[in-house]
Residue, then its C-alpha position, 0 to 999 in steps of 0.5 A: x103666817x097671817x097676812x100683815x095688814x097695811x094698817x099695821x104696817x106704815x103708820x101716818x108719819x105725815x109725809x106730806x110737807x109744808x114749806x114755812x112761813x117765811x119773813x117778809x123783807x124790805x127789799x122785795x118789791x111791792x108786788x113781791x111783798x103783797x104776794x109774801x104777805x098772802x104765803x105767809x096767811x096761807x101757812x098761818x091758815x094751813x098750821x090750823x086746819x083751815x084749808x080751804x081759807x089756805x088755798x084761797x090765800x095761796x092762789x091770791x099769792x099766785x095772782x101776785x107771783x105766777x111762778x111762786x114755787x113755795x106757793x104751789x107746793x103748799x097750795x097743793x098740800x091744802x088741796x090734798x088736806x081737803x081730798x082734791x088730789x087731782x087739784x093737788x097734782x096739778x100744782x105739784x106739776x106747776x112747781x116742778x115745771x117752774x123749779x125741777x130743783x125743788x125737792x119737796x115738790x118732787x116728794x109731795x107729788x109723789x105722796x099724790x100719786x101713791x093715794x092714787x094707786x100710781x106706785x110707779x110714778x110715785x116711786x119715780x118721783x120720790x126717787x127724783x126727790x132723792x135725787x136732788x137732797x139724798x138727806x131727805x128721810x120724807x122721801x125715803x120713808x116714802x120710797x121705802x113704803x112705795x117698794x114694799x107695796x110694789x113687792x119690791x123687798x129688797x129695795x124696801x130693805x136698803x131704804x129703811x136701812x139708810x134711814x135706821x144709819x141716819x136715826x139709830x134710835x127711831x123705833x119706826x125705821x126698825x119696825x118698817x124694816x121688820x115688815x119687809x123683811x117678812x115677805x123677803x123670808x127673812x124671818x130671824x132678821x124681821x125678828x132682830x128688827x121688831x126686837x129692836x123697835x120694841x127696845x126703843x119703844x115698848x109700847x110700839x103695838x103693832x111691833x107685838x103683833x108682827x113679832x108674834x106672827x113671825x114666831x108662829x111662823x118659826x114655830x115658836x108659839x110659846x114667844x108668841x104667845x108672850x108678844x099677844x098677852x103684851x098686845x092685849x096688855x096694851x089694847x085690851x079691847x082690841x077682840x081680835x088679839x083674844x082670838x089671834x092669842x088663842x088660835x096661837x096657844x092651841x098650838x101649845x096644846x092649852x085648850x083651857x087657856x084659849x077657851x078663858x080667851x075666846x070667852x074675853x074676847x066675847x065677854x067685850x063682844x057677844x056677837x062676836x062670830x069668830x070668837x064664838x065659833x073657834x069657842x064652839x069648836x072646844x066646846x064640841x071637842x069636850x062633848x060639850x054639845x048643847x054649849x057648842x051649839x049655843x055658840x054656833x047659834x049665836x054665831x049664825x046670828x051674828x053673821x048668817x051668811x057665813x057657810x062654816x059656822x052652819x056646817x060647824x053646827x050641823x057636825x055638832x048636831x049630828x054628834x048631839x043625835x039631831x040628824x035632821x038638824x045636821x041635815x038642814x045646817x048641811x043644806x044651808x051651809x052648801x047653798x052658801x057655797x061650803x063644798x065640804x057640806x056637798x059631801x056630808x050631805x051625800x053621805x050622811x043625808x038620805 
């Protein structure tokens, strides 16, 4: 089965949390109500995208306060927004220092270090912030996240499933579950959890697409091949499902269908290699020589640096009686690194 990519697997849920506005009050002091006054334009400047206006007005409230939690915390979310993650963990660091109580802090340190590559200290973190609000599903989806990326499967699991007890009917919950369970060779459950998540919601795409590459792991290509015509129903010119499809339905032993696939996902982009050569492939299976080797041709020139495509079209060659041309295709391809093209050479190349 194929790789699962990140990309499909956790989408932005906006894990980073802003601390609301917050009223000014009458019994505050002065300096305490300027401060209020220079939070509450921070967050007004933060809901609309202004950063960097947010930070300025949130260090202005810190001048005021030094120990201004709510302050930190969303000056640190400002920083983050703008890409100053070092800045960001500072102020992170700074709220906890101030009030190891504070949550939100615990949990958006812990996002920081896990756009940092720190799965451990993030994992620590959020695991702290749960801790301190076990309600917290921010935290857990976070957490949940950090294990799955620390291979840690079966923690992923538990975590997903108390946030599936807390929200029965939030489809991500079911899908990020389904994602673990994957790699924890659970595949009839993973199967169960993107069924679920397609139920709640069926135009949850990348639930098509996992649910399709773990019936072709089980062997159930034809189930398969329903979820990828549903994928590309929902994003038709996404060329790669054309070509996922197709590799799919060969198994089925359908050569007409996956040519008509491979001829989609070109038809949307002509340079494109692998569509173009998994099309060349069928072509040369139906001694349709001089179409295959117009697609090796075509192929190459999209991507001349990869060594399959020229050892494909030196097979094609050599079928197509131009020995001399094999050869050369045969030369190229080993130069670029293909082993496979050392024997042919040895062996059909005097």
């Amino acid at each position: 089965m194929q790789a699962t990519s990140l990309s499909h697997v956790f989408r932005n849920t906006g894990l980073l949390i802003l601390i609301p506005f917050v009223a000014l009050l009458s019994s505050f002091s002065t300096m305490a109500q300027s401060a209020e006054e220079w939070y509450n334009k921070g967050y007004t400047l933060d809901s609309t995208g202004d950063y960097q206006g947010a930070i300025a007005a949130y260090t202005k409230a810190i001048a005021k306060n030094t120990k201004y939690v709510r302050a930190y915390v969303n000056r640190g979310l400002s920083y983050q927004n703008v890409g100053n993650t070092k800045a960001a963990m500072s102020d992170y660091s700074k709220a906890i220092q101030i009030d190891p109580s504070q949550s939100l802090a615990w949990t958006n340190r812990g996002t920081a270090y896990a756009e940092m590559g720190d799965m451990k200290s993030a994992l620590r973190d959020y695991s702290q912030a749960l801790k301190l609000d076990s309600a917290d599903l921010d935290a857990r989806t976070n957490r949940g996240m950090v294990r799955y990326r620390m291979q840690d499967y079966k923690g992923a699991i538990e975590d997903f499933s108390v946030l599936i007890a807390a929200q029965p009917r939030n489809p991500e919950f079911y899908y990020k579950r389904g994602i673990c369970r994957i790699p924890a060779r659970e595949a009839l459950a993973a199967i169960s959890d993107f069924s679920v998540c397609l139920d709640l919601d069926s135009t949850y795409f990348p639930a098509y697409i996992n649910r399709a590459q773990t019936f072709e792991a089980t062997r159930n290509n034809k189930l398969a091949a329903d979820d990828y015509a549903a994928a590309i129903r929902l994003q038709p010119n996404d060329t790669n499902l054309y070509v996922m499809s197709g590799l799919n339905i060969l198994e089925l032993k359908d050569t007409v269908t996956a040519l008509k696939l491979y001829s989609e996902a070109i038809g949307l982009n002509p340079h494109y290699a692998k569509a173009l050569n998994n099309r060349a492939i069928l072509l040369a299976a139906q001694k349709d020589y001089n179409g295959a080797l117009k697609d090796y041709t075509a192929a190459i020139a999209a991507d001349p640096k990869n060594p399959i495509y020229y050892f494909n079209r030196a097979n094609a060659r050599k079928m197509n009686n131009d020995p001399k041309g094999a050869c050369e295709d045969w030369k190229t391809s080993e130069k670029l690194g293909e082993p496979a093209a050392t024997e042919a050479i040895k062996k059909f190349c005097r």
